[in-house]
VMD Tcl script that builds the backbone (N, CA, C; Angstrom):
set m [mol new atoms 534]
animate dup $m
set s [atomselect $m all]
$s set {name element resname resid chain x y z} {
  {N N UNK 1 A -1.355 33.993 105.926}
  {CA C UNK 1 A -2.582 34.239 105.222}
  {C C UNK 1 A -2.910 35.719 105.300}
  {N N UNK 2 A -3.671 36.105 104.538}
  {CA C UNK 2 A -3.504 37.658 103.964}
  {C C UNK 2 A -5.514 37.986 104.561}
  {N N UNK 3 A -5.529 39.033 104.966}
  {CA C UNK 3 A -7.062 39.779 105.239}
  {C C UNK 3 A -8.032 39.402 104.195}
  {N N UNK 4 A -9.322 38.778 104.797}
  {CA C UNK 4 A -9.998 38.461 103.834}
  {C C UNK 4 A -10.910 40.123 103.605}
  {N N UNK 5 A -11.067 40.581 102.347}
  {CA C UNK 5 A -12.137 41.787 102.114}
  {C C UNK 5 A -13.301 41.385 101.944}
  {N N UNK 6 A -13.840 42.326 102.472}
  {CA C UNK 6 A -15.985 41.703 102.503}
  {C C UNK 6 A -16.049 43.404 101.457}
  {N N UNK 7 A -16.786 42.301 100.553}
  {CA C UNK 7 A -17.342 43.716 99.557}
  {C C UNK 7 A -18.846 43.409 99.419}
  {N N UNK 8 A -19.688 43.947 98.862}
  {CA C UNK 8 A -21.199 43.906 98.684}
  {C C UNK 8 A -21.259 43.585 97.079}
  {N N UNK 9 A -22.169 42.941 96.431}
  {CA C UNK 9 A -21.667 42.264 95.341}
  {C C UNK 9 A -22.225 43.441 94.159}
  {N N UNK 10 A -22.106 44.367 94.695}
  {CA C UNK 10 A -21.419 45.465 93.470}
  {C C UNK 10 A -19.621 45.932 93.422}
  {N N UNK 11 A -19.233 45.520 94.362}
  {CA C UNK 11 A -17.785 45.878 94.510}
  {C C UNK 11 A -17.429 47.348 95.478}
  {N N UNK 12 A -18.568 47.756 96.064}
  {CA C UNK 12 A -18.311 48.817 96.784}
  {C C UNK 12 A -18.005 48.433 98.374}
  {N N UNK 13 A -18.352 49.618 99.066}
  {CA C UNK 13 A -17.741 49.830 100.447}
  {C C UNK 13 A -19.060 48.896 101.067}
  {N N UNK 14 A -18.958 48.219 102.267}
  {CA C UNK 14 A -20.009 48.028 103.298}
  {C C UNK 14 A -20.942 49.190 103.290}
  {N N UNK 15 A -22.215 49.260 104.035}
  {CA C UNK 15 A -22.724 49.846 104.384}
  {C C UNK 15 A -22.535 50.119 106.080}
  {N N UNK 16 A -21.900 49.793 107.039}
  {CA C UNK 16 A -21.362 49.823 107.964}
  {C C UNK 16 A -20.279 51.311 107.586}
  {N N UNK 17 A -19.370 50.984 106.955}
  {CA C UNK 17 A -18.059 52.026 106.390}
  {C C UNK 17 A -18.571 53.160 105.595}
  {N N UNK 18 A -19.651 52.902 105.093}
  {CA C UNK 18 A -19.832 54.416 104.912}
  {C C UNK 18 A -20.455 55.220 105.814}
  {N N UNK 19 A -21.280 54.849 106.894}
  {CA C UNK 19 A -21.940 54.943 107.650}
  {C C UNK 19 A -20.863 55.765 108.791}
  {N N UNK 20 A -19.612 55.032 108.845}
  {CA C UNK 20 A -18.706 55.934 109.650}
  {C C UNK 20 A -17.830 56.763 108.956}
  {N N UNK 21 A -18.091 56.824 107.593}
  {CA C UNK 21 A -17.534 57.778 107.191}
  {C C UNK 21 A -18.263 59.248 107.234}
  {N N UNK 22 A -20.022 59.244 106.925}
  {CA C UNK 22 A -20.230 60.358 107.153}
  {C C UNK 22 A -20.469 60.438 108.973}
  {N N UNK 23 A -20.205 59.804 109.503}
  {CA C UNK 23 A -19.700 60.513 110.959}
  {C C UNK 23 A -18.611 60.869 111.620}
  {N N UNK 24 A -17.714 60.549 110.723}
  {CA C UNK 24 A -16.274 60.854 110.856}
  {C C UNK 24 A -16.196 62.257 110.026}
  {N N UNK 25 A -17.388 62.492 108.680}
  {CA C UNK 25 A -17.206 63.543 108.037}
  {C C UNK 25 A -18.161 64.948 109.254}
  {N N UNK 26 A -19.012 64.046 109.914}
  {CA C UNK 26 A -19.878 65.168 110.344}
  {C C UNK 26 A -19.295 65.563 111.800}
  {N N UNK 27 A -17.952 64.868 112.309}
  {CA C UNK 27 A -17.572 65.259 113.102}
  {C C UNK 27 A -16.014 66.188 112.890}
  {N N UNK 28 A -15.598 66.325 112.009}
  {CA C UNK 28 A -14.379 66.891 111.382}
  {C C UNK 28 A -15.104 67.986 110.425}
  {N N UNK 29 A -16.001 67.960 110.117}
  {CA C UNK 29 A -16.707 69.279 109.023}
  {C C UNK 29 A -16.775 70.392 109.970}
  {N N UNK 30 A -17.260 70.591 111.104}
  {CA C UNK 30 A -17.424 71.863 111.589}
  {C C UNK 30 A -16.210 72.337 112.290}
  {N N UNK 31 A -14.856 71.460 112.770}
  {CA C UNK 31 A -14.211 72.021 113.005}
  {C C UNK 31 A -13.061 72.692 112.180}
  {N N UNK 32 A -12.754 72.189 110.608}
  {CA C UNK 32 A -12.387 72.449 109.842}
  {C C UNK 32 A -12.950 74.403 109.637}
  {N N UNK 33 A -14.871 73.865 109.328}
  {CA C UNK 33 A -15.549 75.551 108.765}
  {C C UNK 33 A -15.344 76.590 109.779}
  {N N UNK 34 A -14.748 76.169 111.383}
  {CA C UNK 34 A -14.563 77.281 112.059}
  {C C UNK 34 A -13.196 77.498 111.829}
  {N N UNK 35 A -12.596 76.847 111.652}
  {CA C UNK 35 A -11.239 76.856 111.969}
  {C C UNK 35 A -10.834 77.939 110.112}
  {N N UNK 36 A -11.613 77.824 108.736}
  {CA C UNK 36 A -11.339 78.497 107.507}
  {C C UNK 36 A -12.237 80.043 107.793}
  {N N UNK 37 A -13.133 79.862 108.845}
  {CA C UNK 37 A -13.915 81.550 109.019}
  {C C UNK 37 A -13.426 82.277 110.083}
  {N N UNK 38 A -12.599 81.167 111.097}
  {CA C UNK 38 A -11.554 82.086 111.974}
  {C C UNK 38 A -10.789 82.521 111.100}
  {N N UNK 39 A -9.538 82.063 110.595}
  {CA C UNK 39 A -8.815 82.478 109.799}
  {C C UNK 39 A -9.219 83.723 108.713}
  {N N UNK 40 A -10.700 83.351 107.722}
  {CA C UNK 40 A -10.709 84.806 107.470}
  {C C UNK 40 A -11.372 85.850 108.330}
  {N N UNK 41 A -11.796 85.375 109.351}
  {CA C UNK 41 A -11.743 86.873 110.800}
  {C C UNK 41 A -10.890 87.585 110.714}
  {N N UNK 42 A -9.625 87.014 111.203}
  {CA C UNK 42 A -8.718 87.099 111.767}
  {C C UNK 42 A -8.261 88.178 110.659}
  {N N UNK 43 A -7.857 87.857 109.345}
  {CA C UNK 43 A -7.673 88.240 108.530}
  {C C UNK 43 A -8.203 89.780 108.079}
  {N N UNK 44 A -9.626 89.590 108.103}
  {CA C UNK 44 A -10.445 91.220 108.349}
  {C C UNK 44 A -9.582 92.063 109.319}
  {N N UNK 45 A -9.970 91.324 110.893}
  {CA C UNK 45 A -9.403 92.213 111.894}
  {C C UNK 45 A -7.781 92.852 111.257}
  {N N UNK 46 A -6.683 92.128 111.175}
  {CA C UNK 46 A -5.326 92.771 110.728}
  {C C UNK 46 A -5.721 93.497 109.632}
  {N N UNK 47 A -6.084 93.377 108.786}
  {CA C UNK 47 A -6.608 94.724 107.709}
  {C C UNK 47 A -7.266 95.908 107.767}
  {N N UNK 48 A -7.906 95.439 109.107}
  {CA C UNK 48 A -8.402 96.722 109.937}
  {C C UNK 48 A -8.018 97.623 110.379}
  {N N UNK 49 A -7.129 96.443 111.534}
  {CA C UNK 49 A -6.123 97.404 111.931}
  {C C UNK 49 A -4.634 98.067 111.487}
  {N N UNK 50 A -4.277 97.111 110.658}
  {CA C UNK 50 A -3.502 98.242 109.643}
  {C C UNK 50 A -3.439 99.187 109.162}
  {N N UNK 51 A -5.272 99.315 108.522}
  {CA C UNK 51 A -5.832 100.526 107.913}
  {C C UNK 51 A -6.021 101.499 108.932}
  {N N UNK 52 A -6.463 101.140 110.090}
  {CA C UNK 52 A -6.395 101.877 111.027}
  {C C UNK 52 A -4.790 103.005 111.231}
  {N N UNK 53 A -3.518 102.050 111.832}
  {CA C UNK 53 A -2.859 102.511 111.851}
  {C C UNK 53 A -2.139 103.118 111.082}
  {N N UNK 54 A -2.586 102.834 109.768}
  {CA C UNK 54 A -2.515 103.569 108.576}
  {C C UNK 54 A -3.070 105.238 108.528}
  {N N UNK 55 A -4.358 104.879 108.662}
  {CA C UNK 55 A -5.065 106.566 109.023}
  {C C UNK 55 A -4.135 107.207 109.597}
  {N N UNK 56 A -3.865 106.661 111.368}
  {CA C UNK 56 A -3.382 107.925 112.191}
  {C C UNK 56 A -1.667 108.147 111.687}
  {N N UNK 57 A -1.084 107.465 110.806}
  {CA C UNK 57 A -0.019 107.401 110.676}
  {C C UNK 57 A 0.200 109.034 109.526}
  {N N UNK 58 A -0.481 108.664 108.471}
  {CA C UNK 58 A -0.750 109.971 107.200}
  {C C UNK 58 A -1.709 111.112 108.015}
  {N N UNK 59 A -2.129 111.030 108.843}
  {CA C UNK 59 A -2.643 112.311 109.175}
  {C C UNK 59 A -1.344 113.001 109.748}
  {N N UNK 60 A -1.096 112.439 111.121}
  {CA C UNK 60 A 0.038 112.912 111.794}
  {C C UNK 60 A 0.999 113.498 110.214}
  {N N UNK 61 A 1.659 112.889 109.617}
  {CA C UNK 61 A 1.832 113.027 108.577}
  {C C UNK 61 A 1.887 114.463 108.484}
  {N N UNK 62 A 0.468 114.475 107.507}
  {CA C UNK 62 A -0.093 115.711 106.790}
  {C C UNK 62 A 0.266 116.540 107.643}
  {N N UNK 63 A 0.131 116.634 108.924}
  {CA C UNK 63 A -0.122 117.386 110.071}
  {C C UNK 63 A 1.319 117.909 110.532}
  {N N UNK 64 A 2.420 117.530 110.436}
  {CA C UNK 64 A 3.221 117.866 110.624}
  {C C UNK 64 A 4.538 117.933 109.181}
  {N N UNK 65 A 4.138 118.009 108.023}
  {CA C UNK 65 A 4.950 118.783 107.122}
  {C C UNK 65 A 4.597 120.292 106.920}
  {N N UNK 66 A 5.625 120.106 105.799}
  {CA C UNK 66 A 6.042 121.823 106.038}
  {C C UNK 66 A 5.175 122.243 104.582}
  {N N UNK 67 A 4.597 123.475 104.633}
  {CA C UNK 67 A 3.860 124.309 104.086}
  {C C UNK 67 A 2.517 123.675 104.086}
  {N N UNK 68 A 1.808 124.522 103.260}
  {CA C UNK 68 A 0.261 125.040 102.852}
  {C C UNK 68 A -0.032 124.083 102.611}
  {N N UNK 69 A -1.145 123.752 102.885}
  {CA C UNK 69 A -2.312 122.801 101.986}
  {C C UNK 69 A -3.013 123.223 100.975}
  {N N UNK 70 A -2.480 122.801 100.078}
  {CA C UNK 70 A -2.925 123.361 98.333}
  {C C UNK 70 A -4.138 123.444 98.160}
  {N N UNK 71 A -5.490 123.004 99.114}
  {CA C UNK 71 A -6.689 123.403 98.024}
  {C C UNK 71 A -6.755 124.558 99.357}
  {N N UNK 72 A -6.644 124.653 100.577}
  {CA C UNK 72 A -7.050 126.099 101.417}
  {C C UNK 72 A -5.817 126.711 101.872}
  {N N UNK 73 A -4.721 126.356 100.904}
  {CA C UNK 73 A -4.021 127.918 101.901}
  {C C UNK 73 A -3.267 127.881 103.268}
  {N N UNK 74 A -3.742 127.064 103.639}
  {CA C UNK 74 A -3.665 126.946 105.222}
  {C C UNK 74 A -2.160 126.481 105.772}
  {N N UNK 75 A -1.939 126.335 106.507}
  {CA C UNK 75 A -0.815 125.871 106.737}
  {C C UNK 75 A -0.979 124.420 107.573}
  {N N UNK 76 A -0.493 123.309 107.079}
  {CA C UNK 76 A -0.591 122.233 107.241}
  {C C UNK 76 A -0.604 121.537 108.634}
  {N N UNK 77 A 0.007 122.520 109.204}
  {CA C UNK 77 A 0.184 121.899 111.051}
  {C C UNK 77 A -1.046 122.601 111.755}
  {N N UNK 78 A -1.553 123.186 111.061}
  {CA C UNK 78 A -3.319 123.967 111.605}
  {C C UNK 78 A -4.447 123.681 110.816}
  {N N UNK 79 A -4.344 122.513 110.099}
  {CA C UNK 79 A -5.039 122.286 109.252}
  {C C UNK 79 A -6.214 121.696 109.959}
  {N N UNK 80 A -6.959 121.594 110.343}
  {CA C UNK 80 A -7.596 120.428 111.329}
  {C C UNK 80 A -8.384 119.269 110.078}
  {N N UNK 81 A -9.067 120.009 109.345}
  {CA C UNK 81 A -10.043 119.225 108.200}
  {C C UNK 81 A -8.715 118.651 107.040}
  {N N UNK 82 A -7.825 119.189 106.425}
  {CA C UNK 82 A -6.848 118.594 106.256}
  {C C UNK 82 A -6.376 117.176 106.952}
  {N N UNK 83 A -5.970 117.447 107.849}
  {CA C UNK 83 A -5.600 116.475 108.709}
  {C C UNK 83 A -6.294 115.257 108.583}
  {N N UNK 84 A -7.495 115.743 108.972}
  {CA C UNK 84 A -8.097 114.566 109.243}
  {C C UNK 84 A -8.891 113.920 107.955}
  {N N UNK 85 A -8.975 114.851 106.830}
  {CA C UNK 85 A -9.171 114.155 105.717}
  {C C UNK 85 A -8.024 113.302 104.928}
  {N N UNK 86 A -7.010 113.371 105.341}
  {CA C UNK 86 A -5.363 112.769 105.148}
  {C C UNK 86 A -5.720 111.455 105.598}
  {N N UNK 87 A -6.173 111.267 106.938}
  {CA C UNK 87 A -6.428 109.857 107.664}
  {C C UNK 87 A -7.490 108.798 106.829}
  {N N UNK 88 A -8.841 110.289 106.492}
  {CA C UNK 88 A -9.754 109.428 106.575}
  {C C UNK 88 A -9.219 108.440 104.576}
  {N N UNK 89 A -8.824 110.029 103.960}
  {CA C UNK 89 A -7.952 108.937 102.371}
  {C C UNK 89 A -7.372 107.983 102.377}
  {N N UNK 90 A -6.517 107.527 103.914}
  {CA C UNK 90 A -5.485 106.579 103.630}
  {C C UNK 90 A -6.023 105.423 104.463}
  {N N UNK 91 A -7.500 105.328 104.580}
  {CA C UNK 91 A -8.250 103.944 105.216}
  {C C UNK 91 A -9.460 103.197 104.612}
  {N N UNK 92 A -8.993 103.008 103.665}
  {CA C UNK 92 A -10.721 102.874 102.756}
  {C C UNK 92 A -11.108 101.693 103.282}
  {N N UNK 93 A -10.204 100.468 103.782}
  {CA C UNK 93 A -10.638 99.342 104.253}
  {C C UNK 93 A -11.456 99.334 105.286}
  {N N UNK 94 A -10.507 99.768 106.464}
  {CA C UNK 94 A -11.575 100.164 107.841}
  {C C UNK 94 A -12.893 100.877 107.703}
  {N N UNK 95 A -13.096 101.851 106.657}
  {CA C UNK 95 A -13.850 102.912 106.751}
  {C C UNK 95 A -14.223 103.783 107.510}
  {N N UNK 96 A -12.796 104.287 108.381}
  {CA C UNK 96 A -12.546 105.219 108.947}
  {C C UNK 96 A -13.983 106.407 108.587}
  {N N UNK 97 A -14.435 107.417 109.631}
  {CA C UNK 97 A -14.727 108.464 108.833}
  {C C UNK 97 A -14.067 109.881 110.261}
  {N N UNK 98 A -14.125 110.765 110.038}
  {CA C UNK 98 A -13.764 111.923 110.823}
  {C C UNK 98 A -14.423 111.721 111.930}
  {N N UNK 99 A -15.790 111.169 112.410}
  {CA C UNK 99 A -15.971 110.724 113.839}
  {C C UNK 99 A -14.703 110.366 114.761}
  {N N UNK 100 A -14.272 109.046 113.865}
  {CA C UNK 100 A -13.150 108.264 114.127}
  {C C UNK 100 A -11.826 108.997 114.968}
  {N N UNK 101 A -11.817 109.960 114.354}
  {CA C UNK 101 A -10.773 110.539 114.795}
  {C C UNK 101 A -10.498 111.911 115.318}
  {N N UNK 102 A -9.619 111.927 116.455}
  {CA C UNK 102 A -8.925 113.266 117.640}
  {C C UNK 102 A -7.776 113.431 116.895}
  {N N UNK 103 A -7.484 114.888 117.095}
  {CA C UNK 103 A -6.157 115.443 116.854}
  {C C UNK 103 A -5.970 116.469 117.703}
  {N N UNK 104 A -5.360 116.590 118.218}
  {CA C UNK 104 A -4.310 117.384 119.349}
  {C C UNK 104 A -3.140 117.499 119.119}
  {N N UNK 105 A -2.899 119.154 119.936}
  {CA C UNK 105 A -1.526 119.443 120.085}
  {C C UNK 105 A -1.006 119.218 121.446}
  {N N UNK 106 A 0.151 119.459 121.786}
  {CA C UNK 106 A 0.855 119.560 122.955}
  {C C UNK 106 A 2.637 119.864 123.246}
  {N N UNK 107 A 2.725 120.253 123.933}
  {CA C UNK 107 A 4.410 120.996 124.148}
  {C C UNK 107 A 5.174 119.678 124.116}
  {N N UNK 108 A 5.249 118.666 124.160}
  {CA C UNK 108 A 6.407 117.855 124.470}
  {C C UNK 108 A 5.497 116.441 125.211}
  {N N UNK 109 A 6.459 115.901 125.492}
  {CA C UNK 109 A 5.388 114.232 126.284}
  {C C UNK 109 A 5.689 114.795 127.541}
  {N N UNK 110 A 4.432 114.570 128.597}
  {CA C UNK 110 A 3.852 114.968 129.641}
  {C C UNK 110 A 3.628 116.137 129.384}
  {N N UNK 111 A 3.091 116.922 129.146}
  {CA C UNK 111 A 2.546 118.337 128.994}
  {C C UNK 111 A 0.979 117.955 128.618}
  {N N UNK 112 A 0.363 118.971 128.644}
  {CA C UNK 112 A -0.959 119.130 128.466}
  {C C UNK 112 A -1.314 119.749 127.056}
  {N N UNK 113 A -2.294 119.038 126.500}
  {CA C UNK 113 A -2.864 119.484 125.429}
  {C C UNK 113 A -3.051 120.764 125.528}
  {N N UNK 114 A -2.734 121.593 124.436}
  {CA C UNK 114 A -3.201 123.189 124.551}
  {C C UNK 114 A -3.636 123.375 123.170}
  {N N UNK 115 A -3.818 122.756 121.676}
  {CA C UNK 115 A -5.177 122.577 120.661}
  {C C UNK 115 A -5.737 121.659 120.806}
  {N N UNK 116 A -6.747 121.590 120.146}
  {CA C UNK 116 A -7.797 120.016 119.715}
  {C C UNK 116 A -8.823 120.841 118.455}
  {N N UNK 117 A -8.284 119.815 117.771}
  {CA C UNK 117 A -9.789 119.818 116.354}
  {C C UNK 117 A -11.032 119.105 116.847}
  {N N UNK 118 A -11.488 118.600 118.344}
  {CA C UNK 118 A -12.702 118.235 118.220}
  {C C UNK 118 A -13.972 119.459 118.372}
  {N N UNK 119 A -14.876 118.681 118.352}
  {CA C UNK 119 A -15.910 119.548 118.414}
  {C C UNK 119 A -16.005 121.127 120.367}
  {N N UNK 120 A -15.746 121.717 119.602}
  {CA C UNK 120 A -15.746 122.305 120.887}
  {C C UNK 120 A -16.824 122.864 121.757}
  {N N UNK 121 A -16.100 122.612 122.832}
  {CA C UNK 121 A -17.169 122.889 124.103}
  {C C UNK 121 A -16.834 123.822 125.356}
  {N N UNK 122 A -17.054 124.293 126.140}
  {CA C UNK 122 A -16.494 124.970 127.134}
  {C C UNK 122 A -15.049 124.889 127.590}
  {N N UNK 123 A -15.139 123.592 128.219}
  {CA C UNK 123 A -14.104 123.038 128.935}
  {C C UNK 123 A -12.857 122.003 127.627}
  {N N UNK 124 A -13.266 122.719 126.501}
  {CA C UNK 124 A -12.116 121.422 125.458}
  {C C UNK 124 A -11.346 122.529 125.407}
  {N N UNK 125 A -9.785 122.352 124.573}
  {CA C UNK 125 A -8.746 123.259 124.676}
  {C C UNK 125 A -9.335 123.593 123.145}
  {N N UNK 126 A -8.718 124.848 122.695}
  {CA C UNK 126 A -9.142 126.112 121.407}
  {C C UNK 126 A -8.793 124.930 120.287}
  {N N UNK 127 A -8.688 125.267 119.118}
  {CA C UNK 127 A -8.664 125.439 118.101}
  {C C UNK 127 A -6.751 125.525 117.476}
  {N N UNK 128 A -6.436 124.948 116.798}
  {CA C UNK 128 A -5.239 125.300 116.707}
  {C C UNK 128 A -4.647 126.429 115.272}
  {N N UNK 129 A -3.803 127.640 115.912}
  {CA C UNK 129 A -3.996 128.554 115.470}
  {C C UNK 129 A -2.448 128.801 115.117}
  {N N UNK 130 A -1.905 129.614 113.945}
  {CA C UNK 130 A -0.418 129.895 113.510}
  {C C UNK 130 A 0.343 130.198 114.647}
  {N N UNK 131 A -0.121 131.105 115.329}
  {CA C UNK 131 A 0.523 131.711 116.857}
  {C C UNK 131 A 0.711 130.759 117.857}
  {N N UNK 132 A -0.182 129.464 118.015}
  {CA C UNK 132 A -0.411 128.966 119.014}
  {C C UNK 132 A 0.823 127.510 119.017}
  {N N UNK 133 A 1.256 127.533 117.968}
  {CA C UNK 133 A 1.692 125.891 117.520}
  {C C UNK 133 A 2.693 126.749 117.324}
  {N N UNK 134 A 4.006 126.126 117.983}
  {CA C UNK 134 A 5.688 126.714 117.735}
  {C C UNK 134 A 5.987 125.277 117.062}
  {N N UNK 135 A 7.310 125.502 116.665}
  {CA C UNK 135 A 8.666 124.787 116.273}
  {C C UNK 135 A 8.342 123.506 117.541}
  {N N UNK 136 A 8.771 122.675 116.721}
  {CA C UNK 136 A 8.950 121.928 118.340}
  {C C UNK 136 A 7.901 120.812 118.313}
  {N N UNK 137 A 6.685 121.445 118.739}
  {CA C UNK 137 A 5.467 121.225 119.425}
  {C C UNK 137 A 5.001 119.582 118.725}
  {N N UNK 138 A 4.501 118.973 119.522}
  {CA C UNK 138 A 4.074 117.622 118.838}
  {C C UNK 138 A 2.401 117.552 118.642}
  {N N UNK 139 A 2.111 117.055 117.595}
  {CA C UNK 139 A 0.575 116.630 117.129}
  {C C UNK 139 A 0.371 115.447 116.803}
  {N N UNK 140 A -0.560 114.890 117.804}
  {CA C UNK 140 A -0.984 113.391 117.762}
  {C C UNK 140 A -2.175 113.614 116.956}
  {N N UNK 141 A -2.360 112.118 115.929}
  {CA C UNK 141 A -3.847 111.756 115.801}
  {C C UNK 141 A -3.713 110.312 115.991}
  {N N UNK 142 A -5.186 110.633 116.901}
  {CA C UNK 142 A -5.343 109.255 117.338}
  {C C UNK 142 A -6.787 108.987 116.112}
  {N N UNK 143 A -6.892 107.601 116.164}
  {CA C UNK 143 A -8.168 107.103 115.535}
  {C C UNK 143 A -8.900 105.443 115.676}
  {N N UNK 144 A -9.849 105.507 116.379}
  {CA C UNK 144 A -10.714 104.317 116.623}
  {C C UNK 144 A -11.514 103.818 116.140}
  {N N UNK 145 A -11.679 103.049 115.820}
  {CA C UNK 145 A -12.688 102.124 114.740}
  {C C UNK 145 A -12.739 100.913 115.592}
  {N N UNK 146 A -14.622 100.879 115.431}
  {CA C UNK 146 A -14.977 99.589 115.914}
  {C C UNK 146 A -14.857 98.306 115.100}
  {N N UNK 147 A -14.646 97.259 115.494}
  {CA C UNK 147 A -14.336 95.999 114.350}
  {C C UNK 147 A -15.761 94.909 114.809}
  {N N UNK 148 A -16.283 94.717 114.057}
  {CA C UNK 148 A -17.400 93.753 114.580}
  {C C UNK 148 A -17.028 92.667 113.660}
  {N N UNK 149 A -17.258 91.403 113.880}
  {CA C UNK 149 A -17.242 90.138 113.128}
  {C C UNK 149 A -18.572 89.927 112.379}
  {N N UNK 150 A -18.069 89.540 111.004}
  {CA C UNK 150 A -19.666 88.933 110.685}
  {C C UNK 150 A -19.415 87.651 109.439}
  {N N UNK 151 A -18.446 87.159 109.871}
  {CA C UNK 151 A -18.783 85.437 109.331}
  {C C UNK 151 A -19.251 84.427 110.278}
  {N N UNK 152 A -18.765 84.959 111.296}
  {CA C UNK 152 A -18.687 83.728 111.889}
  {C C UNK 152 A -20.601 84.134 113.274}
  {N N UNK 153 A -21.614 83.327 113.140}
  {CA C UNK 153 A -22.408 84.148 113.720}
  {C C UNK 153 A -22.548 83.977 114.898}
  {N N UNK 154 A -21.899 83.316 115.790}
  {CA C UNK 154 A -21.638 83.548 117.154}
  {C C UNK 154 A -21.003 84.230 117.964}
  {N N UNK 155 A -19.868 84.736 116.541}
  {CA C UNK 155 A -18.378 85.421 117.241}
  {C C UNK 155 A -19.388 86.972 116.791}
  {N N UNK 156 A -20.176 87.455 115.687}
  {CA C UNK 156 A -20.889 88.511 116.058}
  {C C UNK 156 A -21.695 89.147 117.102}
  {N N UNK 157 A -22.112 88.134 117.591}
  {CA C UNK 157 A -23.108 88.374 119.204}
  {C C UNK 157 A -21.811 88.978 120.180}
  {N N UNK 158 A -20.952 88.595 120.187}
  {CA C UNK 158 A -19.838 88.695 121.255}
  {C C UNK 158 A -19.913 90.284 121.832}
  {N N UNK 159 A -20.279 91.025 120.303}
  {CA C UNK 159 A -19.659 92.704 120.592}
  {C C UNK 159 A -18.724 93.141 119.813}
  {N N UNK 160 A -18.300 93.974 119.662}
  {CA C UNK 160 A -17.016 94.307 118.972}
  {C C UNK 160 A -15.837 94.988 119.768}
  {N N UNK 161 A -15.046 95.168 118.583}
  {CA C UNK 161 A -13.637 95.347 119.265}
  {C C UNK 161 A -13.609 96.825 118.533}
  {N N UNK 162 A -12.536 97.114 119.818}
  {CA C UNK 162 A -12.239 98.538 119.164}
  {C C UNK 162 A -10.394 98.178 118.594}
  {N N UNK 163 A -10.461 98.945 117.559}
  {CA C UNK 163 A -8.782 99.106 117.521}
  {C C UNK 163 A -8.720 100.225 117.224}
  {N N UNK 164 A -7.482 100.988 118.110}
  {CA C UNK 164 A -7.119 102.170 117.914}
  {C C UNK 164 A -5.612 102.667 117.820}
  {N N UNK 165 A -5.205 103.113 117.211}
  {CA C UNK 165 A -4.076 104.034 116.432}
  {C C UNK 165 A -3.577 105.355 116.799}
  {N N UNK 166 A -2.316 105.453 117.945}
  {CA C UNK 166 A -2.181 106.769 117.764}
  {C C UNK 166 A -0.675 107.206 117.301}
  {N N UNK 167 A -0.770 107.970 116.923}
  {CA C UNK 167 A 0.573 108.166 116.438}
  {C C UNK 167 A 0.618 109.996 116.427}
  {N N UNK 168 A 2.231 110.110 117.048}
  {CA C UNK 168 A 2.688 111.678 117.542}
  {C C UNK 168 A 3.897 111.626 116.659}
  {N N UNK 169 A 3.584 113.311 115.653}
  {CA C UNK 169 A 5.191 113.781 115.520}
  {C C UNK 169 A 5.375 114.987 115.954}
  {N N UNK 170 A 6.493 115.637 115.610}
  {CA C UNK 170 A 6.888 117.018 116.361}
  {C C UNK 170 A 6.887 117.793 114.742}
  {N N UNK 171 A 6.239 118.743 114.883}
  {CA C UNK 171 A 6.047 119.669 113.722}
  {C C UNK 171 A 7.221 120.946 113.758}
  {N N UNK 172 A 7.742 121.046 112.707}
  {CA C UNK 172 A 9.156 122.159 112.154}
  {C C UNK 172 A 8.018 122.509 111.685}
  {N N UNK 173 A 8.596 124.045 111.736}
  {CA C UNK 173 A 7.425 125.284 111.052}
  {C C UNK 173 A 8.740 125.888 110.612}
  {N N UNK 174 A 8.751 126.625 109.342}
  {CA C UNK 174 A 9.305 127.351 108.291}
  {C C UNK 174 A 9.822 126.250 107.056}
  {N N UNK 175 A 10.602 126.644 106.482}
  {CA C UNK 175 A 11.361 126.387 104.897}
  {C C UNK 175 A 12.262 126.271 105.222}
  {N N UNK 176 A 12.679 124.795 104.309}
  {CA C UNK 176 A 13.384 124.697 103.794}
  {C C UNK 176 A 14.374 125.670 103.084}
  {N N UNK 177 A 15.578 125.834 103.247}
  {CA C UNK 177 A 16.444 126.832 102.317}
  {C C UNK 177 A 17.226 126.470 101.758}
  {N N UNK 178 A 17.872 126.535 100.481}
  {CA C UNK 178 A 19.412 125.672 99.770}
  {C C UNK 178 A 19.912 126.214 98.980}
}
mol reanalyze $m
mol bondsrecalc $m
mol representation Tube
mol addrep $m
């Protein structure tokens, strides 16, 4: 013998069965909506930080090819506003701005910084100058951006995250010849 069905004499569901359906719906609904606003978190954050490592990637960049920077003249491995306008073009997502970001020189890994484009103060190293930057020499830019969440409104209270980007090349000074 086969299951007898109890229907209500319109042909629909019990009222019992729907009854566990929206509690079966109201217990599977919120873990589903965290589980589609994690995901686009998550999603922000890697775009962030891409863009991030994006910035310090084209500054360093800028910062270490060879010749002038076409709107000042300058020479590209002393560029400091160059530089760091290189970073801030190649992050529109993050919205990097020049706060964001340090640039320094230095002789080699373990050596000591001897330029910096930040704001200077007594005790920060000079300014980086044609004389001062040889062949060789490596220039980092680093760049930090805070990431705060804002879909999800609990994971905003938390605080934010920093992600940061640094990236070093070694700058050739002169031309090309052929």
């Amino acid at each position: 013998m086969g299951e007898v069905k109890v229907v209500d004499k319109n042909g629909g569901a019990r009222r019992e069965e729907r009854g566990a359906t929206l509690v079966e719906f109201a217990l599977v609904a919120p873990v589903f909506l965290m589980m589609f606003f994690g995901l686009f978190e998550f999603s922000r954050y890697v775009a962030t930080d891409v863009s991030v490592s994006t910035a310090a990637r084209e500054g360093a960049r800028f910062g270490s090819a060879i010749g002038d920077n076409p709107t000042s003249s300058i020479p590209r491995y002393v560029d400091c506003d160059g530089i760091i306008q290189a970073a801030v073009d190649n992050a529109p997502f993050a919205g990097v701005t020049a706060a964001d970001i340090s640039v320094t020189w230095d002789h080699g890994p373990g050596t000591e910084v001897f330029a910096d484009c930040s704001i200077q103060s007594p005790d920060s190293p000079p300014l980086p100058t044609v004389s001062t930057v040889s062949a060789g020499d490596r220039i980092t830019v680093t760049v930090i951006k805070d990431y705060q969440a804002v879909a999800i409104p609990f994971f905003s209270r938390a605080g934010t995250v920093q992600t940061i980007a640094v990236e070093t090349r070694s700058i050739f000074k002169g031309e090309v010849g052929g």
